[in-house]
NULOVEX-611755 format. One record per atom (N, C-alpha, C): chain; residue in one letter; x, y, z; residue number from 1; atom name. Coordinates in Angstrom, 1 decimal, m for minus. Layout:
N
{node "A", "A", {X, Y, Z}, NUM, "CA"} ...
This chain:
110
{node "A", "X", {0.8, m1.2, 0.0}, 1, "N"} {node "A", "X", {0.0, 0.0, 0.0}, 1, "CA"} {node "A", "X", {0.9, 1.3, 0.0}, 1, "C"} {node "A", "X", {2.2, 1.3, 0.9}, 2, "N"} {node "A", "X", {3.0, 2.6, 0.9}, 2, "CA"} {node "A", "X", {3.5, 2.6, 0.1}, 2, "C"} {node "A", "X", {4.0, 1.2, m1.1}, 3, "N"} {node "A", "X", {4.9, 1.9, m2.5}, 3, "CA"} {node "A", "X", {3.5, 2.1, m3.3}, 3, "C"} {node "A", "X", {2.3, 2.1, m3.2}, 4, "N"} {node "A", "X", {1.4, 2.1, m4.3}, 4, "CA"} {node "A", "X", {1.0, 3.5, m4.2}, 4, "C"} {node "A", "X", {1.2, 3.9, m2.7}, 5, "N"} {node "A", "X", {1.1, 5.6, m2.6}, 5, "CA"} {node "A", "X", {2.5, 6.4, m3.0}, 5, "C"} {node "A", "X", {3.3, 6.1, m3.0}, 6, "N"} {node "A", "X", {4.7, 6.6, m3.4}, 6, "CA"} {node "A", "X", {4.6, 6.5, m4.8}, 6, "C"} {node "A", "X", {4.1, 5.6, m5.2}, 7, "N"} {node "A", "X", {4.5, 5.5, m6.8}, 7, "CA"} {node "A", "X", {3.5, 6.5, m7.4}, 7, "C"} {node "A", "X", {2.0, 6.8, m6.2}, 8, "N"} {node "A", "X", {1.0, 7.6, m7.2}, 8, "CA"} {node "A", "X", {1.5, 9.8, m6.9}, 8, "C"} {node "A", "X", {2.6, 9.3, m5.9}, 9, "N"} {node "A", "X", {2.6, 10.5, m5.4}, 9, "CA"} {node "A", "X", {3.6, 10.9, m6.6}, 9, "C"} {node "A", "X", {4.7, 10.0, m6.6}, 10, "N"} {node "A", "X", {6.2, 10.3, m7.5}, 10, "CA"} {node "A", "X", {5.4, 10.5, m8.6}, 10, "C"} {node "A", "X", {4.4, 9.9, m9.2}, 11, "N"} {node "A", "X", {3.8, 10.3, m10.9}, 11, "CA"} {node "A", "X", {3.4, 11.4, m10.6}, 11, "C"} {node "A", "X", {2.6, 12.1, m9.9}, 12, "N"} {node "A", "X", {2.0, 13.4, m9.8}, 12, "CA"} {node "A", "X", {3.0, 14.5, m9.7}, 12, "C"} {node "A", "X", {3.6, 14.2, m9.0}, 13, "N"} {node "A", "X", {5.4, 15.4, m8.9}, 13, "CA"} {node "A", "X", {5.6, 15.3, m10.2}, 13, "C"} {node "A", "X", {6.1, 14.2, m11.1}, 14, "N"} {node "A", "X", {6.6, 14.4, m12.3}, 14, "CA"} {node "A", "X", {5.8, 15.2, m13.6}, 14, "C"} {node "A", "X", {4.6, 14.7, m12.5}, 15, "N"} {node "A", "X", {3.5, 15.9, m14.1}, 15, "CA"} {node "A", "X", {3.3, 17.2, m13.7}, 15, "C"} {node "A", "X", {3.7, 17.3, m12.4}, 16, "N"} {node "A", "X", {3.5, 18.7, m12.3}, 16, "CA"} {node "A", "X", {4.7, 19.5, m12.6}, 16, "C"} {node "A", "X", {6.3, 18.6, m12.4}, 17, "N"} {node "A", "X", {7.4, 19.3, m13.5}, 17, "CA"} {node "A", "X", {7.3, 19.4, m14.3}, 17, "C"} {node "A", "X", {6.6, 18.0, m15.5}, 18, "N"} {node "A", "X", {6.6, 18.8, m16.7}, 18, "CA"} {node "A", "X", {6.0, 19.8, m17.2}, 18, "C"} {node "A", "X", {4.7, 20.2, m16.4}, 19, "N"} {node "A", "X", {3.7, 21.5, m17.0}, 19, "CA"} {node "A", "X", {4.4, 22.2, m16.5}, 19, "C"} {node "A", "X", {5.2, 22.5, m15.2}, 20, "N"} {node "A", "X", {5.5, 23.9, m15.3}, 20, "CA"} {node "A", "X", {7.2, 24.5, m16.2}, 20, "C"} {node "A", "X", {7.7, 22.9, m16.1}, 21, "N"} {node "A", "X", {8.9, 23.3, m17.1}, 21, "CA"} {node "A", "X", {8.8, 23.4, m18.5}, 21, "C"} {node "A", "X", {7.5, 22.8, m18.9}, 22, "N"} {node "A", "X", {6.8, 23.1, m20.3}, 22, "CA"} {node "A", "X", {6.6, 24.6, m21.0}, 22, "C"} {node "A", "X", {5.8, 24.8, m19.5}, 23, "N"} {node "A", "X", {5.1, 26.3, m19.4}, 23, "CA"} {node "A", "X", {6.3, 27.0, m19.5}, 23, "C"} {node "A", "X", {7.6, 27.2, m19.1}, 24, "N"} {node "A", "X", {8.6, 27.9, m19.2}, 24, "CA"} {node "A", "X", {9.4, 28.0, m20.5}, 24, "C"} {node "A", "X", {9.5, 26.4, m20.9}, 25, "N"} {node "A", "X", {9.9, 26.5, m22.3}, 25, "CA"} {node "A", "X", {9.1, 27.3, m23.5}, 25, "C"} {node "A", "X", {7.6, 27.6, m23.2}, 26, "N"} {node "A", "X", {7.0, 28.3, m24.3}, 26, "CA"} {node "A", "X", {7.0, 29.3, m24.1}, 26, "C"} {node "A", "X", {7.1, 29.8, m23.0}, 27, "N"} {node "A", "X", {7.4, 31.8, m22.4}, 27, "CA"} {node "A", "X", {9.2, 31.4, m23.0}, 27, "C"} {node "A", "X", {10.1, 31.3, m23.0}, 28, "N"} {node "A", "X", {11.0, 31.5, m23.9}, 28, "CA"} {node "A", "X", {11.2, 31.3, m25.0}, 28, "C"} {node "A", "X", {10.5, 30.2, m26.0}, 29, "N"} {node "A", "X", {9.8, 30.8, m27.0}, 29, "CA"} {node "A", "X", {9.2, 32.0, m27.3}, 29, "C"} {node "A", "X", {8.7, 32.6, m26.7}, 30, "N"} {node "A", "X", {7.7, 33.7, m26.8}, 30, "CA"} {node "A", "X", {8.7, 34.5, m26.9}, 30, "C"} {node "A", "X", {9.8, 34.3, m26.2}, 31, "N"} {node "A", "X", {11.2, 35.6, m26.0}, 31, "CA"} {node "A", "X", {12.0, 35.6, m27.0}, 31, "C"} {node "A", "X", {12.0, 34.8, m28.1}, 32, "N"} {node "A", "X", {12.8, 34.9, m29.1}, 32, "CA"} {node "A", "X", {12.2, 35.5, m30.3}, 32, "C"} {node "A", "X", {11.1, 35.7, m30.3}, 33, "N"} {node "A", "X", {10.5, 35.9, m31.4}, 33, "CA"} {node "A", "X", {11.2, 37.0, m32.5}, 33, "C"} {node "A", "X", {11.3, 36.7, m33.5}, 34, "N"} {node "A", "X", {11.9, 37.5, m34.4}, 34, "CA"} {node "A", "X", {11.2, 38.9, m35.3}, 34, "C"} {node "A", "X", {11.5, 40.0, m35.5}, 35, "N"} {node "A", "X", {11.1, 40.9, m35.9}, 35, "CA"} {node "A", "X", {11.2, 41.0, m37.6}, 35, "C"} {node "A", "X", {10.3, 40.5, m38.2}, 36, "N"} {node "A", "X", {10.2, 40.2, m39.7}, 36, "CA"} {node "A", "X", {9.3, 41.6, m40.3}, 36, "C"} {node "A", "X", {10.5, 41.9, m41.6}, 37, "N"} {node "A", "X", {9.6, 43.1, m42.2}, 37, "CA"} {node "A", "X", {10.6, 43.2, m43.6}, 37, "C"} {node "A", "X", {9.5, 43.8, m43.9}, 38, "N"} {node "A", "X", {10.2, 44.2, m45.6}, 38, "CA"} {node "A", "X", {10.5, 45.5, m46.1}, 38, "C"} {node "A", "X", {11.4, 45.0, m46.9}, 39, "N"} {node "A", "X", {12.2, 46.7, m47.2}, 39, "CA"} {node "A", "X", {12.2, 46.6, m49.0}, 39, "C"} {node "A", "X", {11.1, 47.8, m49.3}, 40, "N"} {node "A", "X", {11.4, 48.0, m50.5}, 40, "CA"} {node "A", "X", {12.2, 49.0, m51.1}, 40, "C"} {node "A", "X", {13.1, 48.4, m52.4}, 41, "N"} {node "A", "X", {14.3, 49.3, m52.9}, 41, "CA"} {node "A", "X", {13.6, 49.4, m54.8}, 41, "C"} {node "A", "X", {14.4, 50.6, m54.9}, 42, "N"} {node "A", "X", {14.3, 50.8, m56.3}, 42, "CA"} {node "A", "X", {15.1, 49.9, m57.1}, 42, "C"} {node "A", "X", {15.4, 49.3, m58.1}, 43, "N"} {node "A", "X", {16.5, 48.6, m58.8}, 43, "CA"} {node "A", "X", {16.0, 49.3, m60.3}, 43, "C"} {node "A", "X", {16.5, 48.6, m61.3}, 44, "N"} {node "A", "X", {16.9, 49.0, m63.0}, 44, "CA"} {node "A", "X", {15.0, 48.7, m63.2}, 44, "C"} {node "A", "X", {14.7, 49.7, m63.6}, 45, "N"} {node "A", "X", {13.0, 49.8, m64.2}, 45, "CA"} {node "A", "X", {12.1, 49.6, m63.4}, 45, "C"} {node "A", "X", {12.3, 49.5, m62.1}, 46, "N"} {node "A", "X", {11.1, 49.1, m61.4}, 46, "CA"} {node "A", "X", {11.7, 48.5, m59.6}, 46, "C"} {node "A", "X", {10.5, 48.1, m59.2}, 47, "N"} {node "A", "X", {11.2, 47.9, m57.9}, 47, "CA"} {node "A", "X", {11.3, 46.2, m57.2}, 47, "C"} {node "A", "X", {12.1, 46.4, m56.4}, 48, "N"} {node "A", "X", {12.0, 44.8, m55.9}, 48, "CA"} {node "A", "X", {11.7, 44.9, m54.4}, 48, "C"} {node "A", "X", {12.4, 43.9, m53.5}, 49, "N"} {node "A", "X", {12.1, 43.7, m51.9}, 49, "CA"} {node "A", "X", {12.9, 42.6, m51.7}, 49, "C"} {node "A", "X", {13.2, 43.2, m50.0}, 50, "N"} {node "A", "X", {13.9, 42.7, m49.2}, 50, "CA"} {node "A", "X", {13.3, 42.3, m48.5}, 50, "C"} {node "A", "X", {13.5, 40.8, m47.6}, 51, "N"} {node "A", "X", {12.9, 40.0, m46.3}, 51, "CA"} {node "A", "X", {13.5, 40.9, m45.3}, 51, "C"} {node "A", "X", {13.2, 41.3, m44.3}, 52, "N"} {node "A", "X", {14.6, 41.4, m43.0}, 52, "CA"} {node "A", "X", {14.2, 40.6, m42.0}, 52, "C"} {node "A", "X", {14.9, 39.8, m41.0}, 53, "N"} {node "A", "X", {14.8, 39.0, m39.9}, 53, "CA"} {node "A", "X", {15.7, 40.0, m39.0}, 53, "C"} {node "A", "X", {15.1, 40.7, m38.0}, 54, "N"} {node "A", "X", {16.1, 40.6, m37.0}, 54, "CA"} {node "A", "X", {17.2, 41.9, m37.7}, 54, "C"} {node "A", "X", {17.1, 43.1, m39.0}, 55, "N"} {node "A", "X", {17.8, 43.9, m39.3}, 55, "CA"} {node "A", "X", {19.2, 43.0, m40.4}, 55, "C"} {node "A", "X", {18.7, 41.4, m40.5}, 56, "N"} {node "A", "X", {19.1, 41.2, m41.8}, 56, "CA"} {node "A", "X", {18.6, 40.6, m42.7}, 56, "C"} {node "A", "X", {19.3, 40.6, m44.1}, 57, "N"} {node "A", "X", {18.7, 40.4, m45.3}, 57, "CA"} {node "A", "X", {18.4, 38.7, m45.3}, 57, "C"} {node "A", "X", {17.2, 38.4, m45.5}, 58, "N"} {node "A", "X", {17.0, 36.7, m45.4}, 58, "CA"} {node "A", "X", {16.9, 36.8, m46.7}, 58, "C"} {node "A", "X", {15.7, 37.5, m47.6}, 59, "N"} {node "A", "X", {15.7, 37.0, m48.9}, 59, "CA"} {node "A", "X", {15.8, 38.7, m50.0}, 59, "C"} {node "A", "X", {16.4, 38.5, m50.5}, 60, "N"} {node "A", "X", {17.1, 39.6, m51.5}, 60, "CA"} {node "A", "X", {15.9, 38.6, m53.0}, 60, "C"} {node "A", "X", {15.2, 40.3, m53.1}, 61, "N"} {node "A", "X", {14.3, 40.0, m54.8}, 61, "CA"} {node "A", "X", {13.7, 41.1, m55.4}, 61, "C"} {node "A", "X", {14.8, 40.9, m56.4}, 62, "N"} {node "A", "X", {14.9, 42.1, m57.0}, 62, "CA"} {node "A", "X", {13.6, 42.0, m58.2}, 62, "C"} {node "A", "X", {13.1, 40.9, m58.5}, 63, "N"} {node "A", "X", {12.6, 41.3, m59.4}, 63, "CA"} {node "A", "X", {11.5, 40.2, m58.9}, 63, "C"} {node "A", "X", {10.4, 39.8, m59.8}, 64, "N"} {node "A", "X", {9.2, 39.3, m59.6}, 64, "CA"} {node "A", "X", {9.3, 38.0, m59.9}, 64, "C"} {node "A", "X", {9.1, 37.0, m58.7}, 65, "N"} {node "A", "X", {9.5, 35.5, m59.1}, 65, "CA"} {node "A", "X", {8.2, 34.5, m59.5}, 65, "C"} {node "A", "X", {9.0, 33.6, m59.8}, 66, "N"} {node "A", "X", {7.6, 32.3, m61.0}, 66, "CA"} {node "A", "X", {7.7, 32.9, m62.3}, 66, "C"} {node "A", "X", {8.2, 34.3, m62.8}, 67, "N"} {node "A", "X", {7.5, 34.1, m63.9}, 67, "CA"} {node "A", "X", {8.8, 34.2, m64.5}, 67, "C"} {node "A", "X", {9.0, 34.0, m66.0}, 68, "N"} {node "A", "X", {10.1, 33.8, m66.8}, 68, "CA"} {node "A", "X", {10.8, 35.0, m67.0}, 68, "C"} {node "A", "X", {11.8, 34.9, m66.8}, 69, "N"} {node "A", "X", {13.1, 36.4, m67.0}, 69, "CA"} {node "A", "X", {12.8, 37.0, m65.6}, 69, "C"} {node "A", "X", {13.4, 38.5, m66.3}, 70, "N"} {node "A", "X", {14.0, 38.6, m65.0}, 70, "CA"} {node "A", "X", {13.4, 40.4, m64.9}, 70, "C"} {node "A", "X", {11.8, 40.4, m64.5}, 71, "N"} {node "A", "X", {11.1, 41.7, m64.6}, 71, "CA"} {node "A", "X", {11.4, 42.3, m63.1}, 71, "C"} {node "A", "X", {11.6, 43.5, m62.8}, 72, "N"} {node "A", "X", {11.2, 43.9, m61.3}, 72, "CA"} {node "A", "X", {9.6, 44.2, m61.7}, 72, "C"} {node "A", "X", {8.8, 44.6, m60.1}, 73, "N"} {node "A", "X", {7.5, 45.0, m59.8}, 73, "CA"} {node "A", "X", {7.9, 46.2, m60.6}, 73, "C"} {node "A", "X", {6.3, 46.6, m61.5}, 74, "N"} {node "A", "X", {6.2, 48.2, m61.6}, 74, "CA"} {node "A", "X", {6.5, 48.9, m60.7}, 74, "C"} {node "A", "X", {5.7, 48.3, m59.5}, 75, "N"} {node "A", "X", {5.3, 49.8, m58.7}, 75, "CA"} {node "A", "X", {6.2, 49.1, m57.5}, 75, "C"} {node "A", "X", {6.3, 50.6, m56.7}, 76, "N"} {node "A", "X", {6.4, 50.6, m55.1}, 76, "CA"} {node "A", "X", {5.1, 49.8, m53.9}, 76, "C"} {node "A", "X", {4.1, 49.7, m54.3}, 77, "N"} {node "A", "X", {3.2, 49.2, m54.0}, 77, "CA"} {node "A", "X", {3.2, 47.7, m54.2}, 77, "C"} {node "A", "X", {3.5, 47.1, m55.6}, 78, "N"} {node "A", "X", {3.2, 45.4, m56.2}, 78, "CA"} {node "A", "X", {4.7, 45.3, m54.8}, 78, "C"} {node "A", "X", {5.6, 45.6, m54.8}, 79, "N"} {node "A", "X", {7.1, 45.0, m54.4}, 79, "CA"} {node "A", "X", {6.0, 44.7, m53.0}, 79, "C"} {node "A", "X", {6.2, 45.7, m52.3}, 80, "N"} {node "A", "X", {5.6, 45.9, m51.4}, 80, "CA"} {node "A", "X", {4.3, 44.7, m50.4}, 80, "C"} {node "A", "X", {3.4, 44.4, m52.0}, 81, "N"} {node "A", "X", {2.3, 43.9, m51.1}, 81, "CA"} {node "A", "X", {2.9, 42.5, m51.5}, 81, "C"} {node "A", "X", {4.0, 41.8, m52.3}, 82, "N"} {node "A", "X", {4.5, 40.4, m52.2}, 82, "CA"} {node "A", "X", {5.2, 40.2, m51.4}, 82, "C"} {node "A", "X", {6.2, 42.0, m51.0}, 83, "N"} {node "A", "X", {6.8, 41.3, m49.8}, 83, "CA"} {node "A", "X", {6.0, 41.0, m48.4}, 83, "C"} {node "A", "X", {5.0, 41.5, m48.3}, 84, "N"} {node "A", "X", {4.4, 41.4, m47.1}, 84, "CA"} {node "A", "X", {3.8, 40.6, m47.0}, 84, "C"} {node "A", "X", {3.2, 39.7, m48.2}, 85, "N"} {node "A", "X", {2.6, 38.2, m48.0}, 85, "CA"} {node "A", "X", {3.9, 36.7, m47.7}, 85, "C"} {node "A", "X", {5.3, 37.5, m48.2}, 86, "N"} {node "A", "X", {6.7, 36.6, m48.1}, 86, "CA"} {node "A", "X", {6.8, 36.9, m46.5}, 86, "C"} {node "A", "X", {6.8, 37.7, m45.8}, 87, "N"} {node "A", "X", {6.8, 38.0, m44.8}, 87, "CA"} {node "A", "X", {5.9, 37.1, m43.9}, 87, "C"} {node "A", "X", {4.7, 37.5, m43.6}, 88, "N"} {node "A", "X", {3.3, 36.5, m43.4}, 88, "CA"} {node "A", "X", {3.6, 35.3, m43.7}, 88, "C"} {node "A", "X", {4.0, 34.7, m44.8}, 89, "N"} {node "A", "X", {4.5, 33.0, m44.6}, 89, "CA"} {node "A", "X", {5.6, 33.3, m43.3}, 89, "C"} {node "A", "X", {6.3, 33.5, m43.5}, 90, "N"} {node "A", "X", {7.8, 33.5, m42.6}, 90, "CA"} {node "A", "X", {7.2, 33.8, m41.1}, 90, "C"} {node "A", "X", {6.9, 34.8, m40.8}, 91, "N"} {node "A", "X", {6.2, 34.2, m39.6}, 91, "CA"} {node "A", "X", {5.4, 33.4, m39.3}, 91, "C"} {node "A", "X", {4.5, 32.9, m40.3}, 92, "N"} {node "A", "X", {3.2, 31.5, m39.8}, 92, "CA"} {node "A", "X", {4.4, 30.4, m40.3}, 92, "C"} {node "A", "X", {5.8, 30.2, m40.1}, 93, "N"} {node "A", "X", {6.3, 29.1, m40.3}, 93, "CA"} {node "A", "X", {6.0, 28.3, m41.8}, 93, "C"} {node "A", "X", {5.2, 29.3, m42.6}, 94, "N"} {node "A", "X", {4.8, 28.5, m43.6}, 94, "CA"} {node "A", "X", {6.3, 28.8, m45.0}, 94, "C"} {node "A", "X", {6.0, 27.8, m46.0}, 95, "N"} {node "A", "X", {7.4, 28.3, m47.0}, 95, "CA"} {node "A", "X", {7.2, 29.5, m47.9}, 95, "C"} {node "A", "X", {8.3, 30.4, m47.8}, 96, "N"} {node "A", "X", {8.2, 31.7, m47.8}, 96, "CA"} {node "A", "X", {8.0, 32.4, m49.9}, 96, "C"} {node "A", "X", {7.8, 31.0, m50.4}, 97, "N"} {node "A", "X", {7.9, 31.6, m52.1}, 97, "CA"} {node "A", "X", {6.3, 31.5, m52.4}, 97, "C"} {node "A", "X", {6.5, 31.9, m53.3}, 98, "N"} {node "A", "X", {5.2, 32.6, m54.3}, 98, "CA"} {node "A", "X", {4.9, 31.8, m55.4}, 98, "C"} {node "A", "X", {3.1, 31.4, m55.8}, 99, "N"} {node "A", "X", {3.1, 30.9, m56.7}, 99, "CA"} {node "A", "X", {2.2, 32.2, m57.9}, 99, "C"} {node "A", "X", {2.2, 31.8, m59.0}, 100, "N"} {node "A", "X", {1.5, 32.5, m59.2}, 100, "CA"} {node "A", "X", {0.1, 33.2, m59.1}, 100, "C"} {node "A", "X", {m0.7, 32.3, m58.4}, 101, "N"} {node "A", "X", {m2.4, 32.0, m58.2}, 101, "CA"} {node "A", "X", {m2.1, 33.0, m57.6}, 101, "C"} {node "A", "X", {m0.6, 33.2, m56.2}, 102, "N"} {node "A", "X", {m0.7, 34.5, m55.2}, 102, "CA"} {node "A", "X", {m0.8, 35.9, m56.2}, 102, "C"} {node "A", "X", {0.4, 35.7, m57.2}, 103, "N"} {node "A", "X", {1.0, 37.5, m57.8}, 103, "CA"} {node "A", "X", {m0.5, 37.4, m58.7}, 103, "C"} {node "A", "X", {m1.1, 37.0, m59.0}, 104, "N"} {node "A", "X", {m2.5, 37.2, m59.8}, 104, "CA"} {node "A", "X", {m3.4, 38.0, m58.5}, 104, "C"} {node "A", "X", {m3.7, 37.3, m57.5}, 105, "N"} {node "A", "X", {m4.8, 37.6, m56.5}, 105, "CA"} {node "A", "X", {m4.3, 39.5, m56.0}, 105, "C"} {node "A", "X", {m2.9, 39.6, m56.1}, 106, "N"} {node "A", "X", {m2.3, 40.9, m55.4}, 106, "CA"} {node "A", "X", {m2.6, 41.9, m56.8}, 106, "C"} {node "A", "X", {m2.7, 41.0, m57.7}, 107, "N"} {node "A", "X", {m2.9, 41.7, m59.1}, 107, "CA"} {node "A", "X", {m1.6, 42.4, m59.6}, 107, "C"} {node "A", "X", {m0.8, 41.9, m59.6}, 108, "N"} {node "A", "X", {1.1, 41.7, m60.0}, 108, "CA"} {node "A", "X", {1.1, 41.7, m61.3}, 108, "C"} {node "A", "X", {0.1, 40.2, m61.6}, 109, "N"} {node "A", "X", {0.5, 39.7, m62.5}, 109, "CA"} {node "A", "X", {m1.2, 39.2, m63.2}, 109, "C"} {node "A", "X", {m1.0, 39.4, m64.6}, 110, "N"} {node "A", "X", {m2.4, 38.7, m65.5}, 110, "CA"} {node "A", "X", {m3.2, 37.6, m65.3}, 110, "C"} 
């Protein structure tokens, strides 16, 4: 009977370290979190965008990807609203490239 109470006591201690050493590991998570944004630049005819993580460059795009050759965005705005959906994946952990169905919907592209 005293090891069947020891053994129910020792399992209860152990779940209650893991929830609270759980709980600490996701408040440190929460502490790393990265500061994601985009930076648009002019380049040759038009414009492109920059990823930044953290004040550096993750993804350098100068010109408008998926489609063949090598166009920048017309506008300051098209750079702009692709980079901010490349961004938006990158923080939801999701993969950070573009298909076209997206540069159609932002209206990029035809």
């Amino acid at each position: 009977m005293k090891q069947r109470r020891k053994l129910i006591l020792g399992l209860l201690l152990i779940t209650i370290i893991s929830i609270v050493v759980g709980n600490r590991m996701i408040n440190k998570q929460d502490e790393t979190l990265h500061k994601v944004y985009v930076k648009v630049e002019k380049v040759d005819n038009g414009y492109g965008y920059k990823i930044m993580i953290d004040d550096h460059c993750y993804i350098d795009q100068p010109y408008i990807p998926t489609i063949p050759g090598r166009k920048p965005f017309k506008s300051y705005d098209d750079a702009l609203n692709a980079g901010t959906l490349v961004a938006k994946k990158i923080s939801e952990n999701k993969s950070p490239s573009l298909n076209t169905h997206e540069l159609k919907q932002l209206n990029i592209i035809n």
